[in-house]
C-alpha beads as a LAMMPS data file, in Angstrom:
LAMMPS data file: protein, C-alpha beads

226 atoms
225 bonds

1 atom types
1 bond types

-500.0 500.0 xlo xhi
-500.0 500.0 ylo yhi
-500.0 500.0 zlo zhi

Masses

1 110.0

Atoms # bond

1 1 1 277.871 396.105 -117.611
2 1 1 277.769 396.513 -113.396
3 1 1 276.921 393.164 -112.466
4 1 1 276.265 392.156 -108.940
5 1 1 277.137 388.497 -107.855
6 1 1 275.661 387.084 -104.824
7 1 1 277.898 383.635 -103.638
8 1 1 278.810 382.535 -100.740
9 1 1 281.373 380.854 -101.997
10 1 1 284.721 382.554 -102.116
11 1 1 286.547 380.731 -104.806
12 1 1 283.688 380.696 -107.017
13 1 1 282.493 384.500 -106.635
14 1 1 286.331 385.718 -107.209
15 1 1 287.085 383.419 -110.271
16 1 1 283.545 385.416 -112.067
17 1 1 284.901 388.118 -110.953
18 1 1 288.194 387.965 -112.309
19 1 1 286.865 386.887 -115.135
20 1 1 284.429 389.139 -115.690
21 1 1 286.431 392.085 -114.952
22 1 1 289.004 391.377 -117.242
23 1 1 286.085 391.216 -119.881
24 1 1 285.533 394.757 -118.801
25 1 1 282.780 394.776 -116.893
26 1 1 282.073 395.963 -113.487
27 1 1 281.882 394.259 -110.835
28 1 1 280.282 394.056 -106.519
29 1 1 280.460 390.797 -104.552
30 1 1 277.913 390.274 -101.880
31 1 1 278.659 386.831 -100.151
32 1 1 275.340 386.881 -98.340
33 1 1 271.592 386.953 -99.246
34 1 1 270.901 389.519 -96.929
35 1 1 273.866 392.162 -98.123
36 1 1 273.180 390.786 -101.779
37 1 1 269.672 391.655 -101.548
38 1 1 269.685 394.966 -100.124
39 1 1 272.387 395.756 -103.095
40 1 1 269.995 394.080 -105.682
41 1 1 266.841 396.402 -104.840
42 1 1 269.384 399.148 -105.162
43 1 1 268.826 399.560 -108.603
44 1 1 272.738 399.873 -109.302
45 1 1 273.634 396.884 -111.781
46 1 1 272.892 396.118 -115.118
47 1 1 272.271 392.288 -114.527
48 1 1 272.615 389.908 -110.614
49 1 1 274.137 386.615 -111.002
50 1 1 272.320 384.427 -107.844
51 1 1 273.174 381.422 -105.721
52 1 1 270.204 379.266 -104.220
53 1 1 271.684 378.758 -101.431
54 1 1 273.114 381.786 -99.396
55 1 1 274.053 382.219 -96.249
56 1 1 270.948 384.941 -94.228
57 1 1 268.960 384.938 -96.490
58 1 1 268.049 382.113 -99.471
59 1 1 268.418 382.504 -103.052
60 1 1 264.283 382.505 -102.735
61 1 1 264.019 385.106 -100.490
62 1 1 266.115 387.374 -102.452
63 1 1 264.503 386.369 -105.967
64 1 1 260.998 386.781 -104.620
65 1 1 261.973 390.024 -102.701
66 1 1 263.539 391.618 -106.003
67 1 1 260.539 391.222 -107.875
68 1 1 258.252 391.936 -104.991
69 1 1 259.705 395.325 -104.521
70 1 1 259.555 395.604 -108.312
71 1 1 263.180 395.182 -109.173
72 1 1 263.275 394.767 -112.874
73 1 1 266.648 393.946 -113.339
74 1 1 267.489 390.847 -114.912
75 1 1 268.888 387.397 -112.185
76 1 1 270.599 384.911 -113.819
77 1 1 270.368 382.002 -111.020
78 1 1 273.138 379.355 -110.535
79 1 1 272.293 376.109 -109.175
80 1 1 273.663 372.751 -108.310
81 1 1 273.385 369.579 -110.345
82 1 1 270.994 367.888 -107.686
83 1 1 268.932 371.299 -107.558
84 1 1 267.816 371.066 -110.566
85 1 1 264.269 371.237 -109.631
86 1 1 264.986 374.296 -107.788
87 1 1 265.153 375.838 -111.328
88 1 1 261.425 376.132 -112.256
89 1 1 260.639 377.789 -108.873
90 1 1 263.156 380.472 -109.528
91 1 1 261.992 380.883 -112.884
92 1 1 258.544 381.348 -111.943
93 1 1 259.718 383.464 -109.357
94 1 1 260.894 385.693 -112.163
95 1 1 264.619 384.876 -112.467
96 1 1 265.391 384.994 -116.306
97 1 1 268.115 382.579 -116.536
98 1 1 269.576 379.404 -114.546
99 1 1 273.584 378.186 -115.191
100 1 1 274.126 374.262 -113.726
101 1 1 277.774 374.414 -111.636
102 1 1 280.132 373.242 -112.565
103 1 1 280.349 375.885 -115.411
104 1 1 282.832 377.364 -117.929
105 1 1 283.222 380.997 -117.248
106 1 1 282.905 381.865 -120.952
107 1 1 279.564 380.242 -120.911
108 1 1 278.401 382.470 -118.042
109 1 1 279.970 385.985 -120.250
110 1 1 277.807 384.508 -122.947
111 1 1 274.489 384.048 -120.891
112 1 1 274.590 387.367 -118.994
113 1 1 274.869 389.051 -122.353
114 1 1 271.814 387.423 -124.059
115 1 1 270.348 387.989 -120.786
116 1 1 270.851 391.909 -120.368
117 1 1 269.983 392.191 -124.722
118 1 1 266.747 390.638 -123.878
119 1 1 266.135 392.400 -120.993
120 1 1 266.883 395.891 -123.340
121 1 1 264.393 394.426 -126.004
122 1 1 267.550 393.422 -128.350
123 1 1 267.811 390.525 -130.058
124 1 1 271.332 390.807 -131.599
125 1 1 275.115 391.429 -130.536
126 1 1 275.430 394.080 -132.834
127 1 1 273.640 397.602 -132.124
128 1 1 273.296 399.685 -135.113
129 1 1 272.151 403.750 -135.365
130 1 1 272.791 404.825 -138.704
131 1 1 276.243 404.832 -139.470
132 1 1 277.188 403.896 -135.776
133 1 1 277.463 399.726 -134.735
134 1 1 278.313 399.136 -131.555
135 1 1 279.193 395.455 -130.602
136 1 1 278.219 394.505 -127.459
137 1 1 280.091 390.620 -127.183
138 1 1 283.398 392.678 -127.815
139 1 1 282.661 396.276 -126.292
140 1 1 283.534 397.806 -129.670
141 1 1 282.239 400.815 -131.760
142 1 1 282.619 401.470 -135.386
143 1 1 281.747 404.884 -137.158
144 1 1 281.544 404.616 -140.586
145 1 1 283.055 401.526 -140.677
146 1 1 286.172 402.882 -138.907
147 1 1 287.160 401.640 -135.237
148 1 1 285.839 404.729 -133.276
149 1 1 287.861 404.409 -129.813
150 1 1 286.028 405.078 -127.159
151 1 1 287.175 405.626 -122.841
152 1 1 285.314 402.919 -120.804
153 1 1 283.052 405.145 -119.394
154 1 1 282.396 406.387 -122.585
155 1 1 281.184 403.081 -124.428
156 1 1 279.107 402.767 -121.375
157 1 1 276.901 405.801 -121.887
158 1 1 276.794 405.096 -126.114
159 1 1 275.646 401.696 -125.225
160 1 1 273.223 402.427 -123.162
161 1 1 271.775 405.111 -125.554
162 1 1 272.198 402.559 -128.384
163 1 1 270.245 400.645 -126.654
164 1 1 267.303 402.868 -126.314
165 1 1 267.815 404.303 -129.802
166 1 1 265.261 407.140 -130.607
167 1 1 264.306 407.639 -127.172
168 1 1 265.544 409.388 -124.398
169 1 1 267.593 407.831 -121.409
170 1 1 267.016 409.933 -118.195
171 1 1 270.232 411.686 -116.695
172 1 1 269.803 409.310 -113.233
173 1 1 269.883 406.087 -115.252
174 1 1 272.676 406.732 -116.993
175 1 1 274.509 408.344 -113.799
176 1 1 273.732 405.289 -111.912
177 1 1 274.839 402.428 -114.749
178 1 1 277.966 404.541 -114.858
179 1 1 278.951 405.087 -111.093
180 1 1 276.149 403.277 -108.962
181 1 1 275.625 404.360 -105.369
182 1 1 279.287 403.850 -104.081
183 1 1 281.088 406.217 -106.639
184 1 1 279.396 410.244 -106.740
185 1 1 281.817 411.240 -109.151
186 1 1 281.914 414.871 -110.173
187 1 1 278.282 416.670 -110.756
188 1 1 279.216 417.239 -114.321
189 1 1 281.093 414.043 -114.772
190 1 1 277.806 412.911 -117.591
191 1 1 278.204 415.842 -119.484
192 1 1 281.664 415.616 -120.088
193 1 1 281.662 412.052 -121.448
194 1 1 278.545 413.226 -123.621
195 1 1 280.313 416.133 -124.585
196 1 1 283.488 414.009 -125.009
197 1 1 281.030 411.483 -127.456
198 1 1 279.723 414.002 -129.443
199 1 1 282.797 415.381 -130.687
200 1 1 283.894 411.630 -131.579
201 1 1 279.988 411.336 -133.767
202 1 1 280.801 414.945 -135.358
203 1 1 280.825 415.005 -139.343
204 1 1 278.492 412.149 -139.601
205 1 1 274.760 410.838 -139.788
206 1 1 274.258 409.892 -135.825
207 1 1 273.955 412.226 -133.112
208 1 1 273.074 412.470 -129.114
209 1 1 270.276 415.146 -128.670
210 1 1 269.910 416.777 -125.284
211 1 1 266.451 416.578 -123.964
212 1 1 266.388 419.623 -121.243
213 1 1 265.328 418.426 -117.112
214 1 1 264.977 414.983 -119.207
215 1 1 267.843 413.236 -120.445
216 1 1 269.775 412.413 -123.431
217 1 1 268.710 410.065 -127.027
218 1 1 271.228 408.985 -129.478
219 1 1 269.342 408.963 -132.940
220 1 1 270.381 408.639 -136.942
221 1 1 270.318 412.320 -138.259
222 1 1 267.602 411.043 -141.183
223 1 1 265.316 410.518 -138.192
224 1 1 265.571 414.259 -136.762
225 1 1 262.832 416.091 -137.389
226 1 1 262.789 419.732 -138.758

Bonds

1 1 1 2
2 1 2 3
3 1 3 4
4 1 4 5
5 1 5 6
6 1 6 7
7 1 7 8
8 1 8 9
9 1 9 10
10 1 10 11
11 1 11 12
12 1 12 13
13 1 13 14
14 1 14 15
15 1 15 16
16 1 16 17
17 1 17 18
18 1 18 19
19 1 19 20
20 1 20 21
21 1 21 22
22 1 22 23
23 1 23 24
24 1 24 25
25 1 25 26
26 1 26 27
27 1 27 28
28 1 28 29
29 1 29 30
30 1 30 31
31 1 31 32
32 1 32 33
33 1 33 34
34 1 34 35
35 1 35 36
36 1 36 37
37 1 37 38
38 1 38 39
39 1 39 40
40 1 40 41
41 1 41 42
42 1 42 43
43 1 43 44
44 1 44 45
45 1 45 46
46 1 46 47
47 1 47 48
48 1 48 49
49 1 49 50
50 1 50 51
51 1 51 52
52 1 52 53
53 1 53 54
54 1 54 55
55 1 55 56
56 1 56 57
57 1 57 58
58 1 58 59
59 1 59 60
60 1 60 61
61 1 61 62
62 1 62 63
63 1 63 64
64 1 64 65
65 1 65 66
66 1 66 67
67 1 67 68
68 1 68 69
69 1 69 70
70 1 70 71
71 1 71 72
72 1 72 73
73 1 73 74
74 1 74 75
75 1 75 76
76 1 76 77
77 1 77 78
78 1 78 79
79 1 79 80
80 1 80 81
81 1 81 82
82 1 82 83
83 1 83 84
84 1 84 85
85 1 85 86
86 1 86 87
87 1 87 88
88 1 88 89
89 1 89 90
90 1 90 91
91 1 91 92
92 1 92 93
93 1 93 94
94 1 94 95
95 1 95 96
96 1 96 97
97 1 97 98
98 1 98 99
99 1 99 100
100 1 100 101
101 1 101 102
102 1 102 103
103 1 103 104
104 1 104 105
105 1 105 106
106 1 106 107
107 1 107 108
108 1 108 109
109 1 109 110
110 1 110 111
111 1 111 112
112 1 112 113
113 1 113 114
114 1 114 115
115 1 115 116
116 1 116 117
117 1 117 118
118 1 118 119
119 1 119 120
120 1 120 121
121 1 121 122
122 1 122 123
123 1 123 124
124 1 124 125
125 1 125 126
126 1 126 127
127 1 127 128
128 1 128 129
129 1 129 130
130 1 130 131
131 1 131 132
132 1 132 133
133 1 133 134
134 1 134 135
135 1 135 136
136 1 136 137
137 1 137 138
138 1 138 139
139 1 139 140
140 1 140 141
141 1 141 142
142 1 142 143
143 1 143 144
144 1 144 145
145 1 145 146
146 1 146 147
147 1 147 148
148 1 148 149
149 1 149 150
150 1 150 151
151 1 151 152
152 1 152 153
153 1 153 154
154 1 154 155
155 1 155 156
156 1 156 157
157 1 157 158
158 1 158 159
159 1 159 160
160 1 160 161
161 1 161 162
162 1 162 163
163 1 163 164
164 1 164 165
165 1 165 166
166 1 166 167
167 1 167 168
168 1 168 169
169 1 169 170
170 1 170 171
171 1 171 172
172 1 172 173
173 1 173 174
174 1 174 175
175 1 175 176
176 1 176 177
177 1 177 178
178 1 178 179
179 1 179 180
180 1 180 181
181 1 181 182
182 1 182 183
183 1 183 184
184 1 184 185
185 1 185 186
186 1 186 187
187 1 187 188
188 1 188 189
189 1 189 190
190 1 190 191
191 1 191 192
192 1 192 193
193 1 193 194
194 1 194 195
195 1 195 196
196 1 196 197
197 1 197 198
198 1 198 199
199 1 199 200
200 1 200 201
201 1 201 202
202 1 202 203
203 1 203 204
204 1 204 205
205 1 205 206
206 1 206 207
207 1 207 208
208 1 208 209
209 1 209 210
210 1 210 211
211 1 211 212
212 1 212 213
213 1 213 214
214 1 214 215
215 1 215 216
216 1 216 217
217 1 217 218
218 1 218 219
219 1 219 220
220 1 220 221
221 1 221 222
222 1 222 223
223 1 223 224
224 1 224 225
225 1 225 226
């Protein structure tokens, strides 16, 4: 996942990020409401972790902002003990989550995945396209029941066309979960990790079809139709 996390807070924002990066995920700090909401409205990350109360701009501002401009991506809002209240503004603001500091770390991994799986429509860890399941607590694939290994990059683009099983996944959404606005990468830098993915899927019932000036949709081979 690209997760963005707006805090203020310097020990707090690079202890989630260590941890989360380790976990495999990747990850921008904004340390200010007004950086953190410009980045947010960007369109760039998967899921925002938010503090309420930023530095600029406030928690708020940035919630209401993000779903002003239409941001649909999914806030999971951390709050103090004695701002607990806070929480039902923010949810009715449209954040979809709220973690109470002090917090394990694990506990926040765990939250920001049931937060993105609801967000996709899915209701389980486990993704699974015909012979394909793709586990999204451990950032595993199996084919067939065998480990299918997979580049980083790689799992990224199978997991978000897992995801969206059976339909297709424009080119720009999957160039910009892979390398956001900060990283161009090479103009055929997609294709070669779809190309790369396809030869891994080769032999059995799952396949990525190319969708011309559209995109690209991973589908079970008994669901092609002649």
């Amino acid at each position: 996942m690209r997760i963005l996390i707006i805090e203020d807070s310097v020990d707090i924002a690079e202890a989630i990020e260590a941890k989360l990066s380790r976990a495999g995920h990747h990850v921008t700090l904004a340390q200010d409401g007004v950086t953190g909401e410009e980045l947010a409205l960007s369109g760039a990350f998967d899921v925002v972790v938010l503090d309420i109360n930023l530095p600029g701009r406030s928690g708020f501002e940035v919630m209401a902002n993000m779903r002003y401009g239409q941001s649909p991506t999914p806030v999971l809002v951390i709050t103090a003990r004695n701002q607990l209240d806070d929480k039902i503004s923010l949810l009715d603001l449209g954040a979809d989550d709220y973690i109470v500091k002090p917090f394990d770390l694990g506990e926040l991994e765990a939250r920001l995945r049931a937060v993105t799986r609801r967000h996709q429509g899915l209701s389980q860890s486990v993704v699974r396209v015909g012979p394909l399941e793709i586990d999204l607590t451990v950032r595993a694939a199996r084919l067939g029941g065998e480990p299918l290994e997979l580049g980083k990059r790689e799992f990224e683009v199978l997991e978000a066309l897992a995801a969206h099983s059976g339909n297709t996944v424009s080119k720009d959404r999957l160039y910009l979960k892979l390398f956001g606005h900060e990283d161009i990468g090479t103009p055929n830098a997609l294709e070669l990790l779809v190309s790369r993915i396809r030869k891994k899927l080769e032999g059995n019932d799952v396949e990525i079809v190319t969708h011309r000036g559209s995109g690209y949709m991973l589908r079970a081979r008994v669901d092609a139709v002649n």
